[in-house]
C-alpha positions as CSV (number, residue, x, y, z in Angstrom):
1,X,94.0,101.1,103.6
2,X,97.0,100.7,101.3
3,X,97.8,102.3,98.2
4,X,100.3,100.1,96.8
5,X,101.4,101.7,93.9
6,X,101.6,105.8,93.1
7,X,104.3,108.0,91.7
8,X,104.5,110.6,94.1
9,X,107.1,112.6,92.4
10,X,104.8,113.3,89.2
11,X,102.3,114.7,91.5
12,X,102.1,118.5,92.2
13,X,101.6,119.0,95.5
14,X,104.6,118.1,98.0
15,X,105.3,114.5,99.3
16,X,104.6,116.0,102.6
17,X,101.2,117.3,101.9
18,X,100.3,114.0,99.4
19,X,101.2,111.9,102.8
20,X,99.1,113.9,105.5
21,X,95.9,114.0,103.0
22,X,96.0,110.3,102.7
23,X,96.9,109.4,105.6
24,X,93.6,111.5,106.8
25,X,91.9,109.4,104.3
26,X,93.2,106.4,106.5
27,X,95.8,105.1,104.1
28,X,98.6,103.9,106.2
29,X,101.2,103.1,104.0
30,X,102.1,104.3,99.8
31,X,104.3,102.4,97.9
32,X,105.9,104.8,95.4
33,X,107.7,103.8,92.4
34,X,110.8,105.0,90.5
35,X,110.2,104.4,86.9
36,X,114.4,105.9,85.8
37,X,117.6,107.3,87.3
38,X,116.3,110.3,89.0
39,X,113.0,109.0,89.7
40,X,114.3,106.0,91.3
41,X,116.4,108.8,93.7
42,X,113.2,110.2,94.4
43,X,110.9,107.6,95.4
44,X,114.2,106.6,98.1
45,X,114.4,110.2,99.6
46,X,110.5,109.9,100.1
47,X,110.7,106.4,101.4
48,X,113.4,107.7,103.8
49,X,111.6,111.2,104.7
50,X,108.3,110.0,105.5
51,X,106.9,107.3,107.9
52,X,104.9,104.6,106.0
53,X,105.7,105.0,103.1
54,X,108.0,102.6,100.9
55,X,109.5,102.2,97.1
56,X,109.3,100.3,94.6
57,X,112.4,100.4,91.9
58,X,113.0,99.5,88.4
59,X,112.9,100.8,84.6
60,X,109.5,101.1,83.1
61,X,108.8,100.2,79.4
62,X,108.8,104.1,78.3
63,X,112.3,104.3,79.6
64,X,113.7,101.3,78.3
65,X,115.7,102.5,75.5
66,X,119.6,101.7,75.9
67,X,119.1,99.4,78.8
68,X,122.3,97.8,79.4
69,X,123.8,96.3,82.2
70,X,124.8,99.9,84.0
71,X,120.8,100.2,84.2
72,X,120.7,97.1,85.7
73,X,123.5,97.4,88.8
74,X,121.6,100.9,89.2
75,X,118.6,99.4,89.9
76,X,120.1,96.5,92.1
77,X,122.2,99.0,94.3
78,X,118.6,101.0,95.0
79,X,116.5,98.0,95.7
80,X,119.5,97.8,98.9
81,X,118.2,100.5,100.2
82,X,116.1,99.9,103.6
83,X,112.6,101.7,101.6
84,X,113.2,99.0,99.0
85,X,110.2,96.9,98.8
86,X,109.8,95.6,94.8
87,X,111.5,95.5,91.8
88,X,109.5,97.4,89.1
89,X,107.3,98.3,86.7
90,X,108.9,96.9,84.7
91,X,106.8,95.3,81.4
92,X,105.7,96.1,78.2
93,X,103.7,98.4,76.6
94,X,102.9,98.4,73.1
95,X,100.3,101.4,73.3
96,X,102.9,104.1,73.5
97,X,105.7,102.4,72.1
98,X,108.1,105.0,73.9
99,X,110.9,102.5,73.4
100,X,112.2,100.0,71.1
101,X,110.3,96.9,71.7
102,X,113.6,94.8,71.7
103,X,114.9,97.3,74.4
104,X,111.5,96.8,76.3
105,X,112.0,93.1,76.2
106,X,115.4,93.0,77.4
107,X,115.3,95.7,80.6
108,X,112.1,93.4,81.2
109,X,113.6,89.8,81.8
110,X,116.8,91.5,83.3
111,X,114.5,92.8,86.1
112,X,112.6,89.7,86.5
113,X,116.1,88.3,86.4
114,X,117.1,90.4,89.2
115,X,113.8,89.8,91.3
116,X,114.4,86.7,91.9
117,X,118.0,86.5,92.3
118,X,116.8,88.6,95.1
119,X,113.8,87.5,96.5
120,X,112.2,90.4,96.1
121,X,108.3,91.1,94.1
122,X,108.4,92.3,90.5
123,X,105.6,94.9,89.4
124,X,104.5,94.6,86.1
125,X,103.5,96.9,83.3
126,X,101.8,95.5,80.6
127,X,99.5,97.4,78.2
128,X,98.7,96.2,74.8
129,X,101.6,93.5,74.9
130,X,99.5,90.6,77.1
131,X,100.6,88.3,75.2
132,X,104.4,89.0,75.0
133,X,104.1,89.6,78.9
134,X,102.1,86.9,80.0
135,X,104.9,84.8,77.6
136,X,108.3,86.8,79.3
137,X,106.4,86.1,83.2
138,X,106.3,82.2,82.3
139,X,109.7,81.9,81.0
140,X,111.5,84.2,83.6
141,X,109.6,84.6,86.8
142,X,110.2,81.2,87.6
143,X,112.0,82.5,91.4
144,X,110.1,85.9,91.5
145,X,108.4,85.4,94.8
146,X,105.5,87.6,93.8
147,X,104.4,89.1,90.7
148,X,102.1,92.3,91.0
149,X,100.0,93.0,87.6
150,X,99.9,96.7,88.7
151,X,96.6,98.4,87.1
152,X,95.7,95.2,86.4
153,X,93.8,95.1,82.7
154,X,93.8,91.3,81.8
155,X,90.4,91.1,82.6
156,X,90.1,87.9,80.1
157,X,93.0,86.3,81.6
158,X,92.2,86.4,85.0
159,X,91.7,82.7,85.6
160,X,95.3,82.1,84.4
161,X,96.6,85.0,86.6
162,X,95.1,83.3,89.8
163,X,96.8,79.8,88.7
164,X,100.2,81.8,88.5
165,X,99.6,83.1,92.0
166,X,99.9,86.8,90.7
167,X,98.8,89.4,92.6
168,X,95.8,91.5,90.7
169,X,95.8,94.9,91.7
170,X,93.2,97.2,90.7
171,X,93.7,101.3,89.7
172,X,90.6,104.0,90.2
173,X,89.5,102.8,86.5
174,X,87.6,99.8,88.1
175,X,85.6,102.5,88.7
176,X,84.4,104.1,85.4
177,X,81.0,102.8,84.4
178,X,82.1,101.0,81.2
179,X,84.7,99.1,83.2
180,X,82.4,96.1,83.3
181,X,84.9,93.3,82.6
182,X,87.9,95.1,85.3
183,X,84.5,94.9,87.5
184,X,83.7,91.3,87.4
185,X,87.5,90.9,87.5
186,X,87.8,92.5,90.9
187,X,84.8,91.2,92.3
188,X,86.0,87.3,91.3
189,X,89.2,87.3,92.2
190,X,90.3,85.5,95.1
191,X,91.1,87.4,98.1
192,X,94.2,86.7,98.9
193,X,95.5,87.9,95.3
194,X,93.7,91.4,95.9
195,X,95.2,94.5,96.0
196,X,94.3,98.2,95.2
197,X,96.1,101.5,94.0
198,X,95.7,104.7,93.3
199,X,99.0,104.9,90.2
200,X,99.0,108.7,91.2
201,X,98.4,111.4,89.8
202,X,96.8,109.0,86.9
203,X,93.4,107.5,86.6
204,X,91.5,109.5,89.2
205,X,88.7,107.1,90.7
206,X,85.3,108.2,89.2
207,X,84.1,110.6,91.9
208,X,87.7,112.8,91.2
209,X,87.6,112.1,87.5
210,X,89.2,114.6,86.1
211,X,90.9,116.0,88.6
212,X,95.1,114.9,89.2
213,X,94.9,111.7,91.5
214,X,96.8,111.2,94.7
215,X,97.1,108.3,97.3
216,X,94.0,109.1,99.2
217,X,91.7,108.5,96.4
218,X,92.8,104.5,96.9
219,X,89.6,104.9,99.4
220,X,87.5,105.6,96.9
221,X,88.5,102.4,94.7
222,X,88.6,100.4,97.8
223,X,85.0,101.2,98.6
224,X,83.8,100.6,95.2
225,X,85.1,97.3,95.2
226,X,84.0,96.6,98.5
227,X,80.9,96.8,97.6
228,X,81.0,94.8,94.4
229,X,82.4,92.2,95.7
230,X,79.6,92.3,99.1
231,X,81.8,93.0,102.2
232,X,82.2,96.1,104.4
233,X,84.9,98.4,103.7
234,X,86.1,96.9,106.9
235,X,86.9,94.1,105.8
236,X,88.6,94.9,102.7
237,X,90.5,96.8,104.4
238,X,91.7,94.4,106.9
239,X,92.3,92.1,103.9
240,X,94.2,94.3,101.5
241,X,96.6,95.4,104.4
242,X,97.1,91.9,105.0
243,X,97.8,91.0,101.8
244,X,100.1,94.4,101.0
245,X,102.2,93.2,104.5
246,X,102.4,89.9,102.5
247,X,103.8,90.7,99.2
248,X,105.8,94.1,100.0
249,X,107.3,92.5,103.6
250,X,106.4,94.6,106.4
């Protein structure tokens, strides 16, 4: 199994320890993402230190304020790093509203900007801004070879998320018993647009609710959706690897 999307440095135990736990678990591979300057650093030196797992780079909406071009050739110089898989998360997020709005927009199409000048996958953050999102992905993800809706909450949009091509991938929350519509979501979608994560140490899958989460809880999820959507764990499996080789280029 793949977890293809945690922040291991907001986690409390070591990398070191996060890694060995999951991959007794049977994760294989952690994508870990730098959401700033130093976190950016971070998720490199773990890429670099540890066998399997990989980064993702960008700005995330929260830490958007100033972006100028500066941000941007920081984030460009990381994603040449050899543990650069993705450019990201990078969104909006109208929830928290940690950053100007106007600042959010801007480090936003920069990055999908940069994604596809090069050719590299954009994760997105969106969370009470679909329709600002879904609007900034049409007009400049035009040459993004993948987009990955990380914790993916557009459960009402999936059928337009699946005629973009994007990549749906689904957090321990699919899990919660009220979590109906992510349900059907991740049960319908088509399979080779499925992905799973754990987003570390957030959004514990429901048997650790409550508890920090960490990359090997992405078995959990991947069960539970296994099982919604009628295969074995197996397979999902099998098909989740395939599709995380796919996007993230291994």
């Amino acid at each position: 199994m793949i977890d293809t999307h945690c922040h291991l440095d907001a986690c409390e135990p070591p990398d070191a320890e996060l890694v060995a736990r999951a991959r007794e678990a049977g994760v294989t591979r952690i994508a870990t993402v730098g959401t700033n300057g130093a976190s950016i650093r971070r998720a490199l030196s773990a890429a670099d230190a540890h066998d399997g797992v990989v980064a993702i780079v960008g700005r995330h909406p929260h830490d958007a304020t100033g972006f100028d071009a500066a941000g941007l050739e920081e984030i460009e110089r990381a994603a040449a790093g050899p543990g650069a898989r993705a450019i990201g998360e990078t969104g909006l997020d109208y929830y928290r509203d940690h950053a100007p709005r106007a600042d959010q927009r801007r480090a936003f199409e920069a990055q999908l900007e940069l994604a596809g000048r090069l050719e590299m996958p954009a994760v997105i953050h969106t969370r009470a801004a679909e329709d600002d999102t879904f609007a900034v992905l049409r007009e400049h993800a035009r040459h993004v070879p993948a987009v990955i809706l990380h914790c993916f909450s557009a459960p009402g949009r999936l059928d337009g998320c699946v005629e973009q091509g994007y990549f749906c991938s689904f957090a321990g929350n699919v899990t919660y018993p009220k979590a109906t519509d992510l349900q059907r979501a991740a049960r319908d979608v088509p399979a080779e647009l499925l992905l799973v994560e754990t987003d570390s140490p957030y959004l514990a899958p429901q048997p650790r609710r409550g508890r920090p989460n960490e990359p090997a809880n992405v078995a959990h999820t991947a069960r539970f959706i296994a099982e919604l959507r009628g295969v074995s764990y197996e397979e999902l499996e099998r098909l989740v690897e395939a599709n995380a080789a796919r996007v993230l280029g291994w």
